[in-house]
C-alpha positions in Angstrom: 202.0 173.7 -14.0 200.6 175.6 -17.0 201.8 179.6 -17.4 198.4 180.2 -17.1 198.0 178.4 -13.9 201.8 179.9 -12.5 199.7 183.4 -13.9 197.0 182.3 -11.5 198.9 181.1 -8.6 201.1 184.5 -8.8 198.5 187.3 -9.4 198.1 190.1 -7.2 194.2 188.6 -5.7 195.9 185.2 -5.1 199.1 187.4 -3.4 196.6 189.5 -1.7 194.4 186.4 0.1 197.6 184.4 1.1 198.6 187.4 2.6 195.4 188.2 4.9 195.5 184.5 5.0 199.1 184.3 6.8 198.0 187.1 8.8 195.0 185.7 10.1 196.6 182.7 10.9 199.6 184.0 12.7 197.5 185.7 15.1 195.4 183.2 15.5 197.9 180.8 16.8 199.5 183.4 18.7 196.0 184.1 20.4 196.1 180.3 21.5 199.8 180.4 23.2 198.8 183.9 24.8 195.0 183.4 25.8 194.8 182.0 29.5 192.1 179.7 28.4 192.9 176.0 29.5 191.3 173.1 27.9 187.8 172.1 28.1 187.1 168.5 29.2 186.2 167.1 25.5 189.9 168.4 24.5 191.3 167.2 27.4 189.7 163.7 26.7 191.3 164.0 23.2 194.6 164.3 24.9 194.4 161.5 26.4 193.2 159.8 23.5 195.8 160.7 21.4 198.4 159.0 23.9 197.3 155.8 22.4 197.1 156.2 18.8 194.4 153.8 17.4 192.1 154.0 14.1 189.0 154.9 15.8 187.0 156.0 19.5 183.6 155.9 21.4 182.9 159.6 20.5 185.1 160.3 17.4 186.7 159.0 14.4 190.4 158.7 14.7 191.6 161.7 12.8 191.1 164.4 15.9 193.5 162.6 17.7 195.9 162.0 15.3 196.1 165.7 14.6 196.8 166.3 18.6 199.9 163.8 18.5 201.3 165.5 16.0 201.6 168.6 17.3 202.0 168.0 20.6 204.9 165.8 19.5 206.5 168.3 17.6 205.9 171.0 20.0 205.5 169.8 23.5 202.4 169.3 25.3 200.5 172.2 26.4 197.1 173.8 25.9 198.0 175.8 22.5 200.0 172.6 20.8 196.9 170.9 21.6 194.6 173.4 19.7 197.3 173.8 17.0 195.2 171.7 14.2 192.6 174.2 14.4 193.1 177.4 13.0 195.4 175.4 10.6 192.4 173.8 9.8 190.5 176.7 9.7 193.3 178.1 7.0 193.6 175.7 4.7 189.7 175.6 4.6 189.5 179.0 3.7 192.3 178.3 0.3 190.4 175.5 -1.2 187.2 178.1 -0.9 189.2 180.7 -2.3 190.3 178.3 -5.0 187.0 177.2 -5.7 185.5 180.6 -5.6 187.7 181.6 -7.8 187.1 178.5 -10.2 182.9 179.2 -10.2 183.0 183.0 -10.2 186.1 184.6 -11.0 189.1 186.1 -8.9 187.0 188.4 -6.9 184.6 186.3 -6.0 187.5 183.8 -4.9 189.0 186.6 -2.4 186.1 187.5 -1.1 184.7 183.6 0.0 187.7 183.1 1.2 188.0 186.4 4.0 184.2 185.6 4.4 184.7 182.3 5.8 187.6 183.4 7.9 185.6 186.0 9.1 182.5 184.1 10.1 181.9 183.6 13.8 181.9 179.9 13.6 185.0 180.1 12.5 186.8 182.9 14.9 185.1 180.2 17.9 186.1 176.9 16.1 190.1 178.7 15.7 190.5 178.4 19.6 189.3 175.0 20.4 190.5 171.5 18.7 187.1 169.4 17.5 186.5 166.6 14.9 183.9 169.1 12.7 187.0 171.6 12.3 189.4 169.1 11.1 186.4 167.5 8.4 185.9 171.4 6.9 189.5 171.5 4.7 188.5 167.7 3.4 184.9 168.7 2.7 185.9 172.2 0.8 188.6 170.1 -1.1 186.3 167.8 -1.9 184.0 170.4 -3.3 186.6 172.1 -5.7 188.2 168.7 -6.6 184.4 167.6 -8.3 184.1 171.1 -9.6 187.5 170.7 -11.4 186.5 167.2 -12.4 183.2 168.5 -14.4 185.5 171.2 -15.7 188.3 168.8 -17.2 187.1 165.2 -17.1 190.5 164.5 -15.8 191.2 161.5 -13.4 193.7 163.1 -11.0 190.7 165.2 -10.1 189.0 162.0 -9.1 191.5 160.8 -6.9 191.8 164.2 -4.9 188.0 163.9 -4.7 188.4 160.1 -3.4 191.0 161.1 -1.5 189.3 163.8 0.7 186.2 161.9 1.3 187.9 159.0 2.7 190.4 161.7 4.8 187.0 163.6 6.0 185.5 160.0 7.1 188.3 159.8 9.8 188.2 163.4 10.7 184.1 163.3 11.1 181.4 161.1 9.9 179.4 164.4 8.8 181.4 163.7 5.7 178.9 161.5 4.6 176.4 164.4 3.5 178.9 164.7 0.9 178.6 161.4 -1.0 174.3 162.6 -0.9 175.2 166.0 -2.3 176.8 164.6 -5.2 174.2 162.4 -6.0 171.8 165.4 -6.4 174.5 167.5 -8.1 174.2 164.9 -10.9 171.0 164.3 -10.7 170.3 167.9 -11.0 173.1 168.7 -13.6 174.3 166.8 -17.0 177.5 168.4 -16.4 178.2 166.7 -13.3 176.5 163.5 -14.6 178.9 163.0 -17.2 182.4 163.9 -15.2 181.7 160.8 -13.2 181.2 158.9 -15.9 184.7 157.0 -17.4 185.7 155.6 -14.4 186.4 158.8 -12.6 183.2 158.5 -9.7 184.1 154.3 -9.3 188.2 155.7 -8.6 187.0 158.1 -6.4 184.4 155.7 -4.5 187.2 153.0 -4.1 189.7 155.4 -2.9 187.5 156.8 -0.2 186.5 153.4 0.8 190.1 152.1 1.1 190.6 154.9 3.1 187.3 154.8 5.5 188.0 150.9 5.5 190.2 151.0 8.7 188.2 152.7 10.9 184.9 150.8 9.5 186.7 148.0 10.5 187.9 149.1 13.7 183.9 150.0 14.5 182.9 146.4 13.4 185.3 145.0 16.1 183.6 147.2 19.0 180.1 147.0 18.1 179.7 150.1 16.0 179.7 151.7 19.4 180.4 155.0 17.4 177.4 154.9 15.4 175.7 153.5 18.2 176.9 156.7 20.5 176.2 159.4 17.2 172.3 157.4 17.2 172.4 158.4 21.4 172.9 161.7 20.5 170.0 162.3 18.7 167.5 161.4 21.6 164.6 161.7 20.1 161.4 162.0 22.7 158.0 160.9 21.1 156.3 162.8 23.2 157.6 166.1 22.9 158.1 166.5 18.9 158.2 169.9 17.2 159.0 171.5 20.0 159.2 175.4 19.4 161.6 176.2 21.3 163.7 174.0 20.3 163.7 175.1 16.9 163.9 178.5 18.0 166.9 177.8 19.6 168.6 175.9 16.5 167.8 178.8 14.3 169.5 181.1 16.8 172.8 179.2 16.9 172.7 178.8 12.8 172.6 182.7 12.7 175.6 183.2 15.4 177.2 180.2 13.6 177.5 182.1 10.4 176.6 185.6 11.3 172.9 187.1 11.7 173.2 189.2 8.2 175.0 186.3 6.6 172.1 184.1 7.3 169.1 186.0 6.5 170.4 186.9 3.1 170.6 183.2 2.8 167.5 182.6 3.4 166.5 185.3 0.9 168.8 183.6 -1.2 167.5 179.9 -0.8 163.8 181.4 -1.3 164.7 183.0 -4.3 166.4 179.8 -5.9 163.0 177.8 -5.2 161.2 180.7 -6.9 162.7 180.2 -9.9 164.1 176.4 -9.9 163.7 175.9 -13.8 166.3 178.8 -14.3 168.7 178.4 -11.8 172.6 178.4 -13.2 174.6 175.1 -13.6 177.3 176.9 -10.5 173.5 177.1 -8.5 172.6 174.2 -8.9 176.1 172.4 -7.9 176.3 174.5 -4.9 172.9 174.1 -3.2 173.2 170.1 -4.3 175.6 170.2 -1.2 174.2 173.1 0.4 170.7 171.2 1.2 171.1 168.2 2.0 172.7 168.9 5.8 171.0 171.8 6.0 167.9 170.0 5.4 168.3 167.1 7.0 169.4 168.8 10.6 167.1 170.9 10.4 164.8 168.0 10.7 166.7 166.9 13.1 166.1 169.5 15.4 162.9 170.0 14.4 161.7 166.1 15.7 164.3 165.6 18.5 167.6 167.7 19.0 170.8 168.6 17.2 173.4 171.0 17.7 174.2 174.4 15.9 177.4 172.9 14.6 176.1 169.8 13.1 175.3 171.2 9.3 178.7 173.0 9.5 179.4 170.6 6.3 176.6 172.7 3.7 178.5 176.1 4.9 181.7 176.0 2.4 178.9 175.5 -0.6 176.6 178.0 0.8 179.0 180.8 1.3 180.8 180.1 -1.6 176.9 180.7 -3.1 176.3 183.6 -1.8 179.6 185.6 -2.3 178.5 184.7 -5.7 175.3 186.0 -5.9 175.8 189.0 -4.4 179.6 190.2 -5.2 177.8 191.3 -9.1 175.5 194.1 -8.2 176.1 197.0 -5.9 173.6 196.2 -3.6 174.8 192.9 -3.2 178.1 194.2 -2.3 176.8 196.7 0.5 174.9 194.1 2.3 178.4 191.6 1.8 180.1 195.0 3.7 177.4 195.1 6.5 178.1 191.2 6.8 181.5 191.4 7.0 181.7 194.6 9.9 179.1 192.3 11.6 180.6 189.0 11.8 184.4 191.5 12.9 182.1 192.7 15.9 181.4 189.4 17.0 184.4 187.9 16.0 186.0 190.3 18.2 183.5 189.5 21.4 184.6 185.9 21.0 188.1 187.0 21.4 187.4 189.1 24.2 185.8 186.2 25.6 188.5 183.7 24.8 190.9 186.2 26.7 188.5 186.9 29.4 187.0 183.6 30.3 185.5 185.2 33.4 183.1 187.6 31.2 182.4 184.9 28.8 178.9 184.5 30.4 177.0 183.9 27.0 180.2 181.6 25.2 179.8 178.5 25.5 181.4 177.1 28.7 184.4 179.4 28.9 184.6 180.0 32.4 184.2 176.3 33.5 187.4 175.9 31.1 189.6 178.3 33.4 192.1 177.5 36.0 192.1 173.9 35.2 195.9 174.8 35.8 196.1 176.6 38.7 193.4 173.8 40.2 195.6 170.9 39.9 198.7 173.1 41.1 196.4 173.4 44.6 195.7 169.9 44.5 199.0 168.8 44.0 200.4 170.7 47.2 197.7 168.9 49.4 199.0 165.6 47.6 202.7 166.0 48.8 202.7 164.6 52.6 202.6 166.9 55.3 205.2 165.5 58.0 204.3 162.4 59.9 201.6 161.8 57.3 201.9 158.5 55.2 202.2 158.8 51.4 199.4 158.8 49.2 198.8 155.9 46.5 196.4 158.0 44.4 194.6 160.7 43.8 191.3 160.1 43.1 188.6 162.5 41.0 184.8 161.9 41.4 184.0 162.9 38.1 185.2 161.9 34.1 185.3 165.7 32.6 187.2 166.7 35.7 189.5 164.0 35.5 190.1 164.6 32.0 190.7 168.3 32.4 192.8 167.5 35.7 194.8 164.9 34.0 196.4 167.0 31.5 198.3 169.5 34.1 198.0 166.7 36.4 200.6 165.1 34.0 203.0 168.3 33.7 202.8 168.6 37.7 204.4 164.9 37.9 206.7 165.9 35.6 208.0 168.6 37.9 207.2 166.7 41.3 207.8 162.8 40.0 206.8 161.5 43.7 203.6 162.7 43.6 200.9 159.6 43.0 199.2 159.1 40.2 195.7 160.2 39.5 192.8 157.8 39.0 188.7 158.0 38.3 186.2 157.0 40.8 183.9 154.5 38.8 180.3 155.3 39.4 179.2 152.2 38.9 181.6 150.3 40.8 185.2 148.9 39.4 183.0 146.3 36.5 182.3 149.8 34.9 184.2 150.3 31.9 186.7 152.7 32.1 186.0 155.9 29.6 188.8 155.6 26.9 192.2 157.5 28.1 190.8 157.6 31.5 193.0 155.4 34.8 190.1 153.8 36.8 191.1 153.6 40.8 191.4 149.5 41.7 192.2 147.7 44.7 195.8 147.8 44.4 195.8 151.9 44.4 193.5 152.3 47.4 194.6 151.8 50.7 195.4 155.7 51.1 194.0 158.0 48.3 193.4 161.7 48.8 189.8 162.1 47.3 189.0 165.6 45.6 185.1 166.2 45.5 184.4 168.3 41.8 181.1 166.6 42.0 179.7 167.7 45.8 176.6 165.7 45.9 178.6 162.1 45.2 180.3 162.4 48.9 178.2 160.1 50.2 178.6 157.4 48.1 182.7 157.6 47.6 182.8 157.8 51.3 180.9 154.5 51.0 183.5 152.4 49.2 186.2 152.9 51.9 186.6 151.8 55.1 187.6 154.9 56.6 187.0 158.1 55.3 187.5 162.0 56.3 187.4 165.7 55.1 190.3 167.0 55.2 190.8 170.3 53.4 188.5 172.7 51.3 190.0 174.5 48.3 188.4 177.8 46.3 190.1 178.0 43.1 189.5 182.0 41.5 188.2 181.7 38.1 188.2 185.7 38.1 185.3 188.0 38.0 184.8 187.2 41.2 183.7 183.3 40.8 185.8 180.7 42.1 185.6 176.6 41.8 185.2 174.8 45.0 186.4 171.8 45.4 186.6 169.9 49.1 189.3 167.2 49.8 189.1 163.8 51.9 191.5 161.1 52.3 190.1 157.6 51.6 191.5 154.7 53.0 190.9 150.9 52.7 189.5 150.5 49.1 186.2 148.2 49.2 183.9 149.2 46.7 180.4 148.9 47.8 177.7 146.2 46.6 175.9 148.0 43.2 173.0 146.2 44.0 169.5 147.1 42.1 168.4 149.5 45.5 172.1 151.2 45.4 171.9 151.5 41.2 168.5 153.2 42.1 169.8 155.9 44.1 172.8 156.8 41.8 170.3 157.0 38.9 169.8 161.0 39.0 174.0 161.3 39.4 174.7 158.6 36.3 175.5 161.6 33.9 178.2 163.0 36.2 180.9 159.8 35.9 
C-alpha cells in the first residue's frame, strides 16, 4: 500500500463512514436476533437447501445457500443465523460504493453514497430477510469500482477483481448478467473504458468469471436448465393483456418505495436531463448510466409487456445512486433535496422496522404477518403429535402444503431436537407420490403412512388428503395468535392406511384450481 493510499484508507471521511458503517450494522444484526419475526417460506426453503450443499437449485443459484451454511454452522441454526448474510451483505455493499464514490467524485461524495445506500428502504427491508438479489449487490458494486480502477490504471489485478466478482455474483444471482451488457455500452460509449480492456485485461477478466460461473452452468446442463427454464416461468407473459396500466403503475410504485419516493423522482429528473444533453455528458456520466440503463431499461419493459417484480433492477441502483450523490452533492440545492431524501428514506426505514418488530401491524409489508408464529405453530402441533395414553404412535406428521412445510420444518427440526420421539415430518404430494419432491422437502410414502397426524394449513385440500387413506378423522382444531387480534387456523386429522388415490385425467381436473398450493 502506497502512503497515499494508507493517507486514504486512514482519513477522518474514511474513519467517519466505517464508523456509521459498524454502527449500522451492529444494530442491524441485533434487530434480527431480537425481532420476533420467524422465517418466511422462501427462507425456510433455503434452509433446507442449504442442508445439502450443491452448486446450483430450481429457483436459485447456489450462492444463497452456501451463505446460510455458513452461518448457521458457525452460529447455530435459528431464524437470525439464518438471515446473518444479509445485512453483511448489505455492509460490504455500501464500502465498495463508498470506495467508488470516492474514486469518481471525491471523499464527500464517497461518504455520502455510501450512508445513502444504507439508508434506502430497499435496503433497511432487504437487512431482515436472506435473498439471492442481496448477496449479488457487494459482487455487482465491486465489480463496478474494480472496472472504474481498471480505466484509471490499466493494471491487471484490477481485471481479475473485476473477473472475479462477475463470476461470484453469477452464483449469488443471474441478474449479474446485466453487468457484462453495461460494460459493453460503457465502452462503447467511452474511449477510456475501451482502451482499459484492451491488453488482455477484459479476455482475464472474461475467463475468470467464466471458470467461476462454469460449475453451476454445468450443474444447469445436467438438470435441463430447469433454472433458466423456472427464471423464463416467471415472466408469464399474457398476449392478451399487454401494456397493462396498472401494472405499470404498480412497478413504478414499488421502484419509488424501493429506493425512496424523493430519491427516485430526482432520478428521473436526472436521467431526463442526461438525454437532454447526451453530446455533453461527463466521461464518470457516461460510465455510470452504461450500467444504470440497461436493467432499468430492460425491466421496465418487462413489466410493461408481462410482469416483473420491484426488486428485479436492484443491479442498476449501486450506478445510479452513486450518479446521483454526484450530481447533486456540488450545488446547494442539490444538497437540500439529498437532506429531504435522506429524512425521507429514515421515516420509512423506521416503519419497516416497526413492522419487522410488529409483524401484526405490518399490513402494507410485504407478507409480515403470514411470517409470524411459525414457532409457536409447530410447538402446538408438536404436543398433539406426542400420544395421548392408549393412543398408538404416530409415523409422520404430514403438511398439506410446500411453504407450510418449509416454514414448519425449520422449528419442526429444533422441536425433535428437544423431543427426539416425536415422528418426522413429511409433504403431502398433490399430485400423488410420482410428483417430484420440491428440493429440501421429505415427501410422505408408503412406508410412513399407516398412522400420520395430518395438519390442514391448506383448508380446502381436506377432501382430497382424506382420499388417499383408508381411514380418516378430525381430530383437533388449533388457533395459533399472530397478534393484533388475527390468529392462523389450522385443523388436525389422523390418517391411517396410506393408499394414494388414482391421479386419473377427471381427478387431475378437479385439483387444477388448488395446483399452486403444493
Amino acid at each position: 500500500m502506497t502512503a497515499a493510499a494508507r493517507s486514504k484508507a486512514f482519513d477522518r471521511t474514511t474513519l467517519a463512514f466505517v464508523a456509521v458503517l459498524i454502527a449500522a450494522t451492529t444494530l442491524r444484526i441485533w434487530a434480527l436476533q431480537a425481532a420476533p419475526l420467524n422465517l418466511d417460506h422462501n427462507e425456510a426453503a433455503f434452509w433446507a437447501w442449504s442442508r445439502t450443499p450443491a452448486w446450483g437449485y430450481l429457483n436459485a443459484p447456489p450462492m444463497l445457500t452456501w451463505a446460510i451454511w455458513a452461518s448457521t454452522h458457525a452460529f447455530g441454526a435459528a431464524d437470525w443465523t439464518v438471515r446473518l448474510a444479509a445485512p453483511l451483505a448489505q455492509a460490504a455493499t455500501a464500502l465498495a460504493l463508498y470506495t467508488l464514490g470516492r474514486n469518481i467524485y471525491g471523499a464527500k461524495s464517497g461518504f455520502w453514497t455510501g450512508a445513502v445506500w444504507l439508508l434506502t428502504p430497499g435496503v433497511w427491508y432487504s437487512s431482515t430477510v436472506i435473498s439471492a438479489d442481496v448477496l449479488l449487490l457487494p459482487f455487482v458494486s465491486l465489480a463496478l469500482l474494480a472496472t472504474w480502477r481498471m480505466v484509471q490504471t490499466r493494471a491487471m489485478a484490477w481485471a481479475i477483481v473485476l473477473g472475479v466478482s462477475v463470476g461470484l455474483g453469477f452464483n449469488a444471482a443471474y441478474a449479474v448478467l446485466y453487468f457484462p451488457l453495461g460494460l459493453l455500452l460503457a465502452a462503447r460509449r467511452s474511449q477510456p473504458v475501451c482502451e482499459a480492456l484492451k491488453g488482455g485485461r477484459g479476455l482475464a477478466a472474461l475467463a475468470i468469471a467464466l471458470a467461476l460461473a462454469a460449475p453451476n452452468i454445468i450443474w444447469n446442463a445436467q438438470h435441463s436448465f430447469e433454472s433458466a427454464q423456472q427464471a423464463a416461468t416467471n415472466l408469464n407473459i399474457n398476449f392478451t393483456n399487454l401494456f397493462n396500466l396498472s401494472r405499470i403503475v404498480e412497478f413504478m410504485t414499488g421502484q419509488a418505495l424501493l429506493v425512496g419516493p424523493i430519491v427516485f423522482f430526482v432520478l428521473l429528473g436526472l436521467f431526463a436531463r442526461a438525454v437532454g444533453r447526451a453530446g455533453g455528458q461527463s466521461d464518470e456520466d457516461r460510465f455510470l448510466l452504461a450500467f444504470t440503463l440497461p436493467p432499468l431499461m430492460l425491466v421496465t419493459a418487462f413489466a410493461i409487456i408481462a410482469r416483473a417484480d420491484p426488486s428485479w433492477p436492484i443491479t442498476g441502483y449501486p450506478a445510479a445512486l452513486t450518479w446521483l450523490v454526484g450530481s447533486l452533492i456540488g450545488t446547494a440545492s442539490g444538497k437540500r433535496l439529498l437532506a429531504a431524501a435522506l429524512v425521507s428514506n429514515v421515516v420509512l426505514g423506521g416503519y419497516i422496522a416497526f413492522g419487522f418488530f410488529h409483524p401484526s401491524s405490518a399490513g402494507v409489508i410485504g407478507s409480515a404477518r403470514e411470517s409470524a408464529a411459525w414457532r409457536e405453530t409447530a410447538h402446538a402441533i408438536a404436543l398433539r403429535a406426542t400420544p395421548l395414553r392408549g393412543e398408538r404412535p404416530f409415523n409422520a406428521v404430514v403438511i398439506d402444503n410446500r411453504d407450510a412445510f418449509y416454514q414448519l420444518n425449520f422449528y419442526w427440526t429444533r422441536e425433535r431436537a428437544v423431543s427426539p420421539d416425536l415422528p418426522p415430518l413429511r409433504l403431502w404430494m398433490l399430485q400423488g407420490p410420482t410428483q417430484t419432491a420440491p428440493e429440501g422437502a421429505d415427501p410422505l410414502h408408503a412406508g410412513d403412512g399407516a398412522r400420520v397426524l395430518v395438519a390442514h394449513t391448506t383448508p380446502n385440500l381436506l377432501p382430497f388428503v382424506a382420499g388417499d387413506f383408508t381411514t380418516f378423522r378430525a381430530v383437533d382444531h388449533l388457533q395459533v395468535p399472530l397478534g393484533g387480534g388475527a390468529v392462523r387456523t389450522i385443523d388436525l386429522s389422523i390418517g391411517e392406511g396410506y393408499a394414494p388415490a388414482h391421479r386419473d385425467g377427471a381427478f387431475m381436473e378437479r385439483l387444477q384450481p388448488h395446483s399452486q398450493s403444493n
